[in-house]
C-alpha positions in Angstrom: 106.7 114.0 229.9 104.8 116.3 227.5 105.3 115.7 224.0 104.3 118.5 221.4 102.5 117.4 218.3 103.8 118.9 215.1 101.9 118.2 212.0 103.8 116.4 209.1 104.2 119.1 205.9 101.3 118.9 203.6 102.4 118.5 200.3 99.2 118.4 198.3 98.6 121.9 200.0 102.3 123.4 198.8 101.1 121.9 195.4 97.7 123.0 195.0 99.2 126.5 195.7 101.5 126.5 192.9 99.3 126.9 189.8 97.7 129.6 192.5 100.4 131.6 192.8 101.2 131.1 189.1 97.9 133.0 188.3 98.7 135.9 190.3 101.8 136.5 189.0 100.4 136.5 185.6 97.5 139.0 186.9 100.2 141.3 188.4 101.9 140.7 185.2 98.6 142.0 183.1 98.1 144.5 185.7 101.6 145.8 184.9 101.1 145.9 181.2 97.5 147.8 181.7 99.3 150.7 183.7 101.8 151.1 181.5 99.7 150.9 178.0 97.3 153.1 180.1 100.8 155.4 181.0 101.7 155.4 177.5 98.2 156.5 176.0 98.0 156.9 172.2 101.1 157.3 170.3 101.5 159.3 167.7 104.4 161.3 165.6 104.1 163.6 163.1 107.5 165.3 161.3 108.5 167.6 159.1 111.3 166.2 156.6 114.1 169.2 155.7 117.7 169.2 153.9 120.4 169.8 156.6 122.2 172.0 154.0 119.8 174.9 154.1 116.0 173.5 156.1 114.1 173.4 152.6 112.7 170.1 151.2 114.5 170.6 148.4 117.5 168.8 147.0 120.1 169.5 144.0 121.0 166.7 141.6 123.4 165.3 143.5 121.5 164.5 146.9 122.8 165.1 150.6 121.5 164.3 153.5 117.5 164.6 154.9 116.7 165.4 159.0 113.5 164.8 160.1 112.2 166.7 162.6 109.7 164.3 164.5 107.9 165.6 167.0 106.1 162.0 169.1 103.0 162.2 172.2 102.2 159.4 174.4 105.1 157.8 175.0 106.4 156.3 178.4 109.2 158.5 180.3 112.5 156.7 180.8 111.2 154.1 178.6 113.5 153.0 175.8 112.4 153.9 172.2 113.5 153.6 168.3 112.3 155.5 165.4 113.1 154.1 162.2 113.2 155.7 159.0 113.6 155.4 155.4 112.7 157.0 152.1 109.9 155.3 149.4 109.7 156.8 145.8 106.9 158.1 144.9 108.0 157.2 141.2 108.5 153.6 141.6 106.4 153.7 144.2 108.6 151.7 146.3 110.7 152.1 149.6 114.3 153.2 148.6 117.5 153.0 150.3 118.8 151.9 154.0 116.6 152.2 157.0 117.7 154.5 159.7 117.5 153.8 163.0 117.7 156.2 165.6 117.2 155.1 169.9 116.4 157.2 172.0 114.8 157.9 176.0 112.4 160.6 176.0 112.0 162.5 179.6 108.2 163.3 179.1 105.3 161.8 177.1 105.4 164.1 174.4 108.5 165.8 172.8 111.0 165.9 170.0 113.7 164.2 168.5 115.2 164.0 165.1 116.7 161.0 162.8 118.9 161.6 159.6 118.8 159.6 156.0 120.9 159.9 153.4 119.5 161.3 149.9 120.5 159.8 146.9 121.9 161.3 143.7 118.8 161.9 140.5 120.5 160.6 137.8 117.5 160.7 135.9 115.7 163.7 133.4 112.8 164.2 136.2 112.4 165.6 139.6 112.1 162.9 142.3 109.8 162.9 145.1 110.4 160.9 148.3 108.2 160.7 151.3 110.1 159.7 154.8 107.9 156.3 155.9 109.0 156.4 160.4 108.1 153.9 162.1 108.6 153.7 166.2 109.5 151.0 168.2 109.7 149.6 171.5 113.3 149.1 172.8 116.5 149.5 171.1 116.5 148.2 167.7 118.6 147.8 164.5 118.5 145.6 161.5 120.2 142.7 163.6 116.6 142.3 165.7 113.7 144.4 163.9 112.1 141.5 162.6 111.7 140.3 166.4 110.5 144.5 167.4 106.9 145.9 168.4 106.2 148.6 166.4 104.0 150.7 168.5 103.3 153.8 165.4 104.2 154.3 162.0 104.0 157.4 159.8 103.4 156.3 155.7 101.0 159.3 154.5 102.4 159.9 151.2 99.8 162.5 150.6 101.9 164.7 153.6 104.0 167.3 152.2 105.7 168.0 155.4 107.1 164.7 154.9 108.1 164.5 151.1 111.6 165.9 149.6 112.0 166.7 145.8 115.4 165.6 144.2 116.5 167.7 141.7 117.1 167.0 137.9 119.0 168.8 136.0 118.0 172.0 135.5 118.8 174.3 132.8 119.0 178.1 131.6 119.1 179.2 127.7 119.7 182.8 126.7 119.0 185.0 123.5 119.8 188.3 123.4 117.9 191.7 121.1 118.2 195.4 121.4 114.8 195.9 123.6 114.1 198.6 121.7 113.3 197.3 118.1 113.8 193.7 118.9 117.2 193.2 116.2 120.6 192.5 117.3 122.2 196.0 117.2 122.0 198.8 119.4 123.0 202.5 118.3 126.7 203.8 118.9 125.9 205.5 122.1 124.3 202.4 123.7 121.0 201.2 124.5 119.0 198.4 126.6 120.2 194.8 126.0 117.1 192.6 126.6 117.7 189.5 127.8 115.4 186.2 127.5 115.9 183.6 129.8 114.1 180.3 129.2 114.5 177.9 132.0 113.7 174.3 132.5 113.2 171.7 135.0 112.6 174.4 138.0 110.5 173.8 141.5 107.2 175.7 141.0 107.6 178.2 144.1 111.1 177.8 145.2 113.2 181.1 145.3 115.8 181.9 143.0 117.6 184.4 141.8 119.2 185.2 138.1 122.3 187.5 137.6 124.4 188.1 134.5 127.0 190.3 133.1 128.0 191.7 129.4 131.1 189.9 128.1 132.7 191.1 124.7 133.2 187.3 122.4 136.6 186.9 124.1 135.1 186.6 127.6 136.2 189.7 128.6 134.5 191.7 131.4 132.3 195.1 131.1 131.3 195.7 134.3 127.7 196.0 132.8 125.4 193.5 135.2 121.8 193.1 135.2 119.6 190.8 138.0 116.4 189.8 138.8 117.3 189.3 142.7 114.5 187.0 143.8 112.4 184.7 141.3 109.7 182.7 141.9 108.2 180.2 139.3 104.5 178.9 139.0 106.1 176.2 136.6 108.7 174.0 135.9 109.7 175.3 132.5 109.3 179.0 131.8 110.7 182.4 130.9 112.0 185.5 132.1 113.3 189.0 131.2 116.6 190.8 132.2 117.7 193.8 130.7 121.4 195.3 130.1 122.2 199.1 130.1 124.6 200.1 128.0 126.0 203.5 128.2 128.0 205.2 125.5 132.1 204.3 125.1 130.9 200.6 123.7 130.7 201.4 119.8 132.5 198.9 117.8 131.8 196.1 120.4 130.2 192.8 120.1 128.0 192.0 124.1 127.1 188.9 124.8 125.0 188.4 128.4 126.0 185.8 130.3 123.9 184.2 133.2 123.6 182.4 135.9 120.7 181.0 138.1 121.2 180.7 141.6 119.8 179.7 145.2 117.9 183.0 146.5 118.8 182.3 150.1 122.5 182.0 149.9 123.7 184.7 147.5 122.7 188.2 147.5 123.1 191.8 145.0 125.6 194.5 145.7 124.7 197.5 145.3 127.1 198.2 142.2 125.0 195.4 140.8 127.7 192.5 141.2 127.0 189.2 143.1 128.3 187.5 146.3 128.0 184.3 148.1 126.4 185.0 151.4 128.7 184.1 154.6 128.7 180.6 156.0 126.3 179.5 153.2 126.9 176.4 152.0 128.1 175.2 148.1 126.9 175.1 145.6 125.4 178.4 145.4 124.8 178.4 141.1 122.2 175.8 140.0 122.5 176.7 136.1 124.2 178.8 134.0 124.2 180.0 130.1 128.2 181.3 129.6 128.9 180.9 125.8 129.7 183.9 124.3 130.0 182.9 120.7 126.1 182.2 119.5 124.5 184.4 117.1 121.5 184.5 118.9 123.0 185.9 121.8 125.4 188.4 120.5 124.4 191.9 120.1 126.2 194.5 118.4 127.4 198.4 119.5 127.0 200.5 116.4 129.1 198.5 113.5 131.5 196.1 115.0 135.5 196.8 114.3 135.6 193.7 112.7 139.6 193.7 112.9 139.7 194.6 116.2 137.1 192.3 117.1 138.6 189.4 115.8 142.2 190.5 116.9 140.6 190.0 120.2 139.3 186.7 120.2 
């Protein structure tokens, strides 16, 4: 009888092959991370930062809510992302408020996406700026597990304007009133022009405004006598402005006050009888400022000699 010799397992071989096989695994490993760094390519973003009220980078007093549009290359398709956001004051020069973070999977290397922040209210005497500091990440991330997250990019230029939002102090109108004619505070009986002067503070040096008014008698009652400047543009914060009031005849005895108000350009607009409306679907509030008393000297005006009696019967 034949008997077949089978070799007793080598051992020593199985183990020497371990740390051998560990070793390629790890160079498939590297291999894997060099195709996808060289699939992913640079990254970068770039944004543009806009109020979801109305798409300007500006902001009223009492704040709202900031999109930025971010538009990212060289990213991996199917990949899982996170762009992080948050505002940093360029007054305190300081990040400012809760960081928002927004996952997402692009379909293709380079697209868009856009992540939301809330604005806070400027309860100071000065205009605000914020910049919107992004920063993307690998994976899906929040504040539970960012401090463990690869940041891959980050946006923090806070010399980009595309990026920075202006918050809103308060801003203010003031208003005197003088016959345009001889510059005293009395037109003749049959009427005249009213010459408003509107000194404004606190405005954004190229935004678009506009600045409508009305006569009023002391007693707040109507005239139907407007005047507008329908769009205004500023070079400066504080500044002035003309508007001018026609009066016809049928006025003598009366005491006009004008009365204005300053107002966001793009959501109001002029009739053509000269009176004002809100524009459809545009959002509150439309006024920024306004100047309504009707009981200072300096912006009364008087029709001929007021009826004292009547006047004051009135009020």
């Amino acid at each position: 009888m034949t008997v077949a010799y089978i070799p007793a397992p080598d051992f020593r071989r199985r183990a020497a092959f371990r740390p051998a096989a560990a070793a390629l695994a790890c160079a498939l490993g590297s291999l894997l991370a060099v195709d996808l760094a060289l699939a992913q390519g640079e990254v970068t973003l770039s944004g543009v930062a806009l109020d979801t009220v109305d798409d300007n980078r500006f902001f009223t007093r009492v704040g709202g809510t900031v999109r930025d549009d971010v538009t990212y290359d060289g990213l991996v398709p199917g990949q899982p992302y996170t762009l992080a956001a948050q505002l940093f004051d360029m007054t305190t020069q300081e990040v400012s408020g809760d960081v928002s973070y927004m996952p997402f999977t692009p379909e293709t290397a380079a697209g868009t996406t856009s992540v939301e922040l809330p604005v806070p209210q400027n309860r100071t005497d000065f205009n605000i700026d914020y910049v919107v500091f992004l920063t993307l990440y690998e994976g899906e991330v929040d504040g539970s597990n960012v401090a463990d997250a690869t940041a891959l990019t980050k946006l923090e230029d806070t010399a980009n304007i595309d990026q920075t939002i202006q918050l809103h102090a308060i801003q203010g109108i003031t208003v005197t009133a003088a016959d345009a004619a001889d510059g005293d505070q009395r037109l003749p009986p049959e009427g005249g022009v009213i010459e408003a002067t509107v000194e404004h503070v606190n405005l954004v040096a190229g935004y678009h405004y506009t600045l409508w008014g009305q006569l009023l008698t002391p007693s707040g009652q109507a005239t139907g006598i407007y005047a507008s400047v329908p769009e205004y543009v500023p070079e400066e914060m504080n500044g002035s402005l003309k508007m001018e009031f026609t009066v016809p005849e049928g006025f003598e005895g009366l005491r006009l006050v004008p009365s204005v108000g300053l107002y966001h350009q793009n959501r109001v607009e002029i009739r053509e009888d000269g009176f004002l409306n809100q524009l459809p679907d545009k959002p509150n509030p439309v006024m920024i400022a306004s100047d309504s008393t009707v009981d200072a000297p300096e912006q009364t005006v008087d029709i001929g000699t007021p009826f004292e009696g009547v006047q004051t019967s009135s009020q």
